[in-house]
C-alpha positions in Angstrom: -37.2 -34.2 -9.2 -35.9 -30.8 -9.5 -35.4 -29.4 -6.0 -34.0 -31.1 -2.7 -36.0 -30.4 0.3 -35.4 -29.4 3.3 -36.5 -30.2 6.7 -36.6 -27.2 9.4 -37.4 -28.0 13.3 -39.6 -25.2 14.3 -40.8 -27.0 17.6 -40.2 -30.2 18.8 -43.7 -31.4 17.4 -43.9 -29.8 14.2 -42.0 -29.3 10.6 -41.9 -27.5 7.8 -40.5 -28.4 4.7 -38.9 -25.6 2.3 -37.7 -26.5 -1.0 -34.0 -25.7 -2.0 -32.2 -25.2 -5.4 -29.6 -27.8 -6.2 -27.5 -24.9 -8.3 -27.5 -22.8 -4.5 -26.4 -26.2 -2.4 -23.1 -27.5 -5.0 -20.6 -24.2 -5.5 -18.1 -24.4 -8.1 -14.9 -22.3 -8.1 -14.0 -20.7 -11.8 -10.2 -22.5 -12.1 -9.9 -21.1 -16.1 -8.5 -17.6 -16.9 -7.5 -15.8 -19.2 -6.2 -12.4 -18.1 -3.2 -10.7 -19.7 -1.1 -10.2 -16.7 -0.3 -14.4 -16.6 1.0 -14.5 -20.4 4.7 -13.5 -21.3 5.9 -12.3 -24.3 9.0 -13.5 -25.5 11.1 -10.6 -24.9 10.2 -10.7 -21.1 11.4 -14.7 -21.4 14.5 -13.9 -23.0 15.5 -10.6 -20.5 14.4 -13.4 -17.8 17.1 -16.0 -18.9 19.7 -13.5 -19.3 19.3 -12.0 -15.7 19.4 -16.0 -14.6 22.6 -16.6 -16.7 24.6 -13.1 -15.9 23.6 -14.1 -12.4 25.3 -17.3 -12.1 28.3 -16.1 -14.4 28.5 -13.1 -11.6 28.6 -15.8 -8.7 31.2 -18.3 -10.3 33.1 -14.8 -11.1 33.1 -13.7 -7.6 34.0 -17.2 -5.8 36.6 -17.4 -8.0 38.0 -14.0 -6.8 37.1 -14.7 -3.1 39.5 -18.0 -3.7 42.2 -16.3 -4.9 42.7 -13.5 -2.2 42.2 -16.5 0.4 44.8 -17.8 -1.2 47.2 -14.8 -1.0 46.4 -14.0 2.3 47.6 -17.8 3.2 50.5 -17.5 1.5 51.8 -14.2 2.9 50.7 -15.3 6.7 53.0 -18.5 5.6 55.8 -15.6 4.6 55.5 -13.7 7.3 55.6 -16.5 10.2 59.1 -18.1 8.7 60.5 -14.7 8.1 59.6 -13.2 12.1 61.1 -17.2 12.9 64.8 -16.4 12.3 65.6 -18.9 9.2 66.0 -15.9 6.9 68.0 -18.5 4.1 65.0 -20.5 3.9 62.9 -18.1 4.0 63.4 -16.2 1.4 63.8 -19.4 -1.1 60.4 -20.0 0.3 59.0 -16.7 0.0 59.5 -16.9 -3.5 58.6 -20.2 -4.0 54.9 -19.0 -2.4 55.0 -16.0 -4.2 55.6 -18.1 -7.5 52.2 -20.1 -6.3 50.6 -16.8 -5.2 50.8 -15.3 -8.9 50.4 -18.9 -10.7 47.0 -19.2 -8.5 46.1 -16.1 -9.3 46.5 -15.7 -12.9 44.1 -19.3 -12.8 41.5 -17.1 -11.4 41.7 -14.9 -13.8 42.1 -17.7 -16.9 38.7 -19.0 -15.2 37.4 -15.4 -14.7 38.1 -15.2 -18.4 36.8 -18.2 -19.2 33.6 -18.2 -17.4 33.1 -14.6 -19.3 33.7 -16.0 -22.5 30.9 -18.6 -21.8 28.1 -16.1 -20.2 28.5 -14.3 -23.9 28.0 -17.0 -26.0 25.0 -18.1 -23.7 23.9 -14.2 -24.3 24.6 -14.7 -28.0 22.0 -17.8 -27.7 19.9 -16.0 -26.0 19.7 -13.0 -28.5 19.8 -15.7 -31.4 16.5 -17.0 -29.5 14.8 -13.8 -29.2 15.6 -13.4 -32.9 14.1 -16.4 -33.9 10.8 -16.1 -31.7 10.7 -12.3 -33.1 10.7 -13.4 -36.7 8.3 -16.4 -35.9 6.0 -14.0 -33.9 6.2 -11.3 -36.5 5.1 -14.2 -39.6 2.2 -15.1 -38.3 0.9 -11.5 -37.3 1.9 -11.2 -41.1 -0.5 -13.9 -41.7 
């Protein structure tokens, strides 16, 4: 049978029947597409990747500054309460000891600063390397 019916209540004594359409009672929503906007190209997948690595090379970068000047400020609050205390002997072997960790702390911010740079350019270098790659591929089989 190719149509459903229908039954209407017009009064309480009498019906009428009206045929309806399976294809108008079950809707279907279109799920597939194919617009242009939802591909990437492989440059836009590359610059993406490169703003997520120099992102978290920037935040290692910048705790690792924040860390050191914590760390200066502790020492130097540490200097200046045993040098307003009166012990000026110990202070000053003190001072320099906490100096001596001030600068050794802070040139192992730097050696990490350094080192974290070191590894954001060799990820860019991948990166590149990538984009190179996916270039050459993309270009051989438009060749094609």
């Amino acid at each position: 049978m190719s149509f459903l019916t229908r039954t209407i209540n017009v009064s309480r004594t009498a019906a009428v029947v009206t045929p309806v359409s399976r294809i108008a009672a079950v809707r279907t929503s279109r799920t597939f597409t194919t617009s242009l906007a939802a591909q990437r190209t492989a440059t836009e997948a590359v610059k993406d990747e490169l703003k997520h690595i120099d992102r978290a090379v920037s935040d290692k970068l910048v705790d690792g500054i924040n860390i050191a000047t914590k760390a200066s400020h502790k020492v130097m609050e540490t200097a200046e309460d045993l040098s307003s205390s009166g012990v000026s002997g110990q202070v000053e072997g003190m001072e320099a000891h906490a100096k001596g960790k001030a600068e050794g702390m802070k040139s192992a911010a730097k050696g990490k600063a350094e080192e974290m740079k070191g590894k954001a350019e060799e990820l860019k270098g991948k990166a590149k390397g990538t984009a190179a790659k996916a270039k050459g591929e993309f270009e051989g089989k438009a060749n094609l």
